[in-house]
C-alpha positions in Angstrom: 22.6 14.3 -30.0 21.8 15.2 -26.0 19.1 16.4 -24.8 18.7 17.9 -21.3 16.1 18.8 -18.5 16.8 21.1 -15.2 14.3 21.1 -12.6 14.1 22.3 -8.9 13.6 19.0 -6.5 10.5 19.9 -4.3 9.5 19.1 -0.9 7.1 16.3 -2.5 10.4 14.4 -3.8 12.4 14.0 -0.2 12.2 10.6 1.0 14.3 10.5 4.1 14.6 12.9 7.1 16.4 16.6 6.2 14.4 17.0 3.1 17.2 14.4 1.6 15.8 12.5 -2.0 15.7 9.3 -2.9 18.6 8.2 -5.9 15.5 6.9 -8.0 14.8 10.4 -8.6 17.9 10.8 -10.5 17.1 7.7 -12.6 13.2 8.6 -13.2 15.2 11.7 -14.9 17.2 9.6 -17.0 14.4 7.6 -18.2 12.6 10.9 -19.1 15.6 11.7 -21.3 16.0 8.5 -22.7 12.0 8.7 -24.0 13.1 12.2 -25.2 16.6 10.5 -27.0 14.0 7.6 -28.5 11.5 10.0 -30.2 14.0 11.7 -31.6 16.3 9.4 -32.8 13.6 6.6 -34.2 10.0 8.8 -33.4 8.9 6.0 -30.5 9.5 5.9 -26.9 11.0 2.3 -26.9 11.7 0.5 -24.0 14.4 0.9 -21.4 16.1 -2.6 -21.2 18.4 -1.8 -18.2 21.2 0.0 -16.5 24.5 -1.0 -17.1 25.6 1.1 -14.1 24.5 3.5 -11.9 27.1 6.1 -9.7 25.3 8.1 -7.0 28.1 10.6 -6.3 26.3 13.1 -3.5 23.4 13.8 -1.8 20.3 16.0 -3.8 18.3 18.1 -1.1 14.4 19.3 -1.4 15.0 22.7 -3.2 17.9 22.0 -5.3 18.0 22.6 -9.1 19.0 19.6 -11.4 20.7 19.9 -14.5 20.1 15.8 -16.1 21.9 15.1 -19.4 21.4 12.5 -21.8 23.1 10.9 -25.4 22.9 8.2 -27.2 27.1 6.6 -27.1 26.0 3.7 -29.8 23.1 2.5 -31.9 22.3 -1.0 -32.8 19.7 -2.5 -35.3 17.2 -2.5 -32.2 19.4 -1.1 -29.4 20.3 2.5 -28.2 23.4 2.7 -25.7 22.8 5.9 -23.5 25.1 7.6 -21.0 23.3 9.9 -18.2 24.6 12.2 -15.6 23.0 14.5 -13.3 24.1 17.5 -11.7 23.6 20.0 -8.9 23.4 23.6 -10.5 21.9 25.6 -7.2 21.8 24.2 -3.6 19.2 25.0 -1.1 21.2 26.8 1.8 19.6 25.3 4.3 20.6 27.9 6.5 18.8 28.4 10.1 15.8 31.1 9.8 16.6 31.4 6.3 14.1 28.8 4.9 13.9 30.2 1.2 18.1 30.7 1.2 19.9 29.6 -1.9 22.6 29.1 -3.4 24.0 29.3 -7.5 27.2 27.1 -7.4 30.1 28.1 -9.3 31.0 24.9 -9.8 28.4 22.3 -10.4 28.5 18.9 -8.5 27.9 15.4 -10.0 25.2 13.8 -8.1 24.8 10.9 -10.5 25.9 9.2 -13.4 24.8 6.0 -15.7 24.9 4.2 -18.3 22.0 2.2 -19.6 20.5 0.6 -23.0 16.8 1.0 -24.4 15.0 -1.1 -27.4 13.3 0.1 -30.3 12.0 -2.8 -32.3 12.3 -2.7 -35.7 8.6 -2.2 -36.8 8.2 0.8 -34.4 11.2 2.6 -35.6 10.0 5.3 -38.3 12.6 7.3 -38.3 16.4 6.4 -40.2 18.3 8.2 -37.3 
């Protein structure tokens, strides 16, 4: 199963000077999916244990659009393995005297990937998968 979300990055998100956003943007995404991956795989939200590893791959801009998709790789009696990645759909242009300029890319771009695992103990699981 995958789930995915796609969201514009607004001005509220940048973090650093040229609109640029912080990487734990990309990972509050992730644990958004893997809530999403947890409900439906064992109807709770679990916990999220820890990232395994974490790729930041290019830069994410106020205005871009974010395509973040999640799955669960392995399950364990408690344990869900997930792999995440995020990618750049449409760019801002951030072209001179063109503030609202944009751009659909023809190729998306990876911004970030990861691999983490989340918990759902036994008692909260009410789903069978």
């Amino acid at each position: 199963m995958e789930v995915l979300i796609r969201l514009r990055i607004s001005e509220h998100d940048a973090h650093y000077a040229g609109g640029l956003v912080d990487g734990a943007k990309m990972l509050n995404l992730f644990g958004d999916l893997a809530t999403e991956l947890l409900i439906r795989q064992d109807g709770d939200e679990g916990l999220f244990v820890g990232y395994e590893s974490v790729e930041f791959r290019a830069p994410v801009y106020a205005g871009d659009y974010i395509e973040a998709r999640g799955k669960i790789v392995a399950v364990g009696n408690t344990s869900r393995k997930m792999e995440f990645e995020a990618l750049k759909v449409i760019t801002s242009a951030r072209l001179p005297n063109q503030d609202s300029a944009a751009d659909v890319l023809e190729k998306p771009v990876l911004v970030c990937r990861a691999t983490g695992t989340c918990v759902v103990p036994k008692d909260k699981q009410r789903k069978k998968g």
